[in-house]
C-alpha positions in Angstrom: 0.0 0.0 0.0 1.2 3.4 -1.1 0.7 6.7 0.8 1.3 8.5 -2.6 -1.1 11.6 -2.7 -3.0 12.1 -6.4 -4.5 15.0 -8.4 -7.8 14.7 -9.8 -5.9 15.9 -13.2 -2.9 13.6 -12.9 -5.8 10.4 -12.3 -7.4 11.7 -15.3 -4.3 11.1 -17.5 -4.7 7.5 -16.9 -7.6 6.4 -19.1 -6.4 3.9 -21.5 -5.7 0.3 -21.8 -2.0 1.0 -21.3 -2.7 3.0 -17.9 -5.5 2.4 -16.6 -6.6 4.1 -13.0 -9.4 4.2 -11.1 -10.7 6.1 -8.0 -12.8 4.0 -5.6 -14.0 5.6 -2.4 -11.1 8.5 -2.8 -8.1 5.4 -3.2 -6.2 5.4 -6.4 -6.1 2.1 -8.5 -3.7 1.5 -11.3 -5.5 -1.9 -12.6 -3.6 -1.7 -16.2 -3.2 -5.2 -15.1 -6.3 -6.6 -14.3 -8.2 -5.4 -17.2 -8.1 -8.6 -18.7 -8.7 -10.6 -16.3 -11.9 -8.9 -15.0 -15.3 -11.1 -15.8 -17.0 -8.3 -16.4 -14.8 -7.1 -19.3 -12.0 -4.7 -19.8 -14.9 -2.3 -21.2 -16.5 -1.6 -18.5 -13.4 -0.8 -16.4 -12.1 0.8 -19.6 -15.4 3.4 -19.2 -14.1 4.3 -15.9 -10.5 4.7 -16.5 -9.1 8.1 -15.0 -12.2 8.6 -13.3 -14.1 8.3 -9.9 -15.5 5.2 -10.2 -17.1 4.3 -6.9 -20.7 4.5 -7.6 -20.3 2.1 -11.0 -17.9 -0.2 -8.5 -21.1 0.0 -5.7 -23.9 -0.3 -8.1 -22.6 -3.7 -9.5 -22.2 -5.1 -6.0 -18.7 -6.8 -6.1 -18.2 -9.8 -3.9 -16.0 -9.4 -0.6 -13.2 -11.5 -3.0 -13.4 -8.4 -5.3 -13.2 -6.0 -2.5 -9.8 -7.9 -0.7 -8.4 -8.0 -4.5 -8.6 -3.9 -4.6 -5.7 -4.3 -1.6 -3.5 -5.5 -4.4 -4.1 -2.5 -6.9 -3.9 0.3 -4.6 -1.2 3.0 -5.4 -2.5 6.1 -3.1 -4.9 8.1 -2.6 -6.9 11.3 -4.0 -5.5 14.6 -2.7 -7.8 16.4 -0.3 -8.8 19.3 -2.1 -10.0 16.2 -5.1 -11.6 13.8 -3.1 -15.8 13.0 -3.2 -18.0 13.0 -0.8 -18.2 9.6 0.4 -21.6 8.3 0.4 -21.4 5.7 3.5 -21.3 9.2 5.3 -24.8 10.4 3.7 -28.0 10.0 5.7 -29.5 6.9 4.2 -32.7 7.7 2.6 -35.4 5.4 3.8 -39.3 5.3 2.8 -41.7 5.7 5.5 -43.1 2.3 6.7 -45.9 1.3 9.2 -44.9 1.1 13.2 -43.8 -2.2 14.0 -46.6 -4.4 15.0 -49.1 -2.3 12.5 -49.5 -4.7 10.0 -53.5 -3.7 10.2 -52.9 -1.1 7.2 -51.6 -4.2 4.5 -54.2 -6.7 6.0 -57.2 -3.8 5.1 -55.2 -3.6 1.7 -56.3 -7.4 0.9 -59.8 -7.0 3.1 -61.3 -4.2 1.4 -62.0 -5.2 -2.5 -62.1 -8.9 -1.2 -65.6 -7.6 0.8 -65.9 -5.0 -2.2 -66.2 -7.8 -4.6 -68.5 -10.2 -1.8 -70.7 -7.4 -1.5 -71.4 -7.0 -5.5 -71.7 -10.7 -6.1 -74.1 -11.1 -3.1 -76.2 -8.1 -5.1 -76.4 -9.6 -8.4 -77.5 -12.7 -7.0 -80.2 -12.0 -4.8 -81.5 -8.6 -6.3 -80.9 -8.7 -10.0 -80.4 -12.3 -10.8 -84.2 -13.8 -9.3 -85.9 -11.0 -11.3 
C-alpha cells in the first residue's frame, strides 16, 4: 500500500488500456493489469479509467473476494482538495413504513376489495339475478 497523494488531473491522464486508473472511495487504483482478467470485461473498467468510479464499483455489488483483490491495486490516494463526498457518510434515505406491529394497514389492503367484490356478487344474485 502506497501513501502516494493524487490530483484529480494527474488520475485523469490515466484512461487507456496501457494505464488504466481508477478512484474508488477517494483510493487510487492502477488496474492496467487486471483489465483482462476482470469477468466483467475490460470495457466496462475501460469506461471508468481516469475517473471516480465508486458509484459504478457500488452499483454492480462486487463480492468481498473483489473488494480484498482492490488491496493488491492500490497506489495512493486522492488529494484532499480532489476527493468525493463519500456516500457511506450520507443520511441513508429510507421510505416511511408502518410502526412495527401495524401490519393492520396491509391486511385492510387485501380485506377491502375482497368484501368490495363479496358485496357485489351477493347483489347480483339475490336482487338482480331472481328478477
Amino acid at each position: 500500500m502506497s501513501d502516494t497523494v493524487y490530483t484529480r488531473e494527474q488520475v485523469a491522464e490515466h484512461s487507456t488500456a496501457t494505464s488504466c486508473w481508477l478512484v474508488i472511495h477517494n483510493d487510487v487504483y492502477d488496474v492496467t493489469k487486471f483489465l483482462n482478467e476482470h469477468p466483467g470485461g475490460e470495457e466496462v473498467m475501460l469506461e471508468q479509467a481516469g475517473r471516480f468510479a465508486t458509484e459504478a464499483f457500488e452499483d454492480v455489488g462486487h463480492s468481498t473476494d473483489a473488494r480484498d483483490m482492490l488491496k493488491d491495486y492500490k497506489i495512493g490516494t486522492v488529494a484532499e482538495a480532489d476527493r468525493e463526498a463519500d456516500r457511506s457518510e450520507e443520511p441513508v434515505k429510507t421510505t416511511p413504513t408502518a410502526p412495527e406491529g401495524d401490519n393492520g394497514s396491509s391486511m385492510m389492503n387485501i380485506l377491502v376489495p375482497v368484501a368490495v367484490v363479496l358485496i357485489g356478487v351477493l347483489v347480483y344474485r339475490f336482487l338482480v339475478a331472481p328478477q
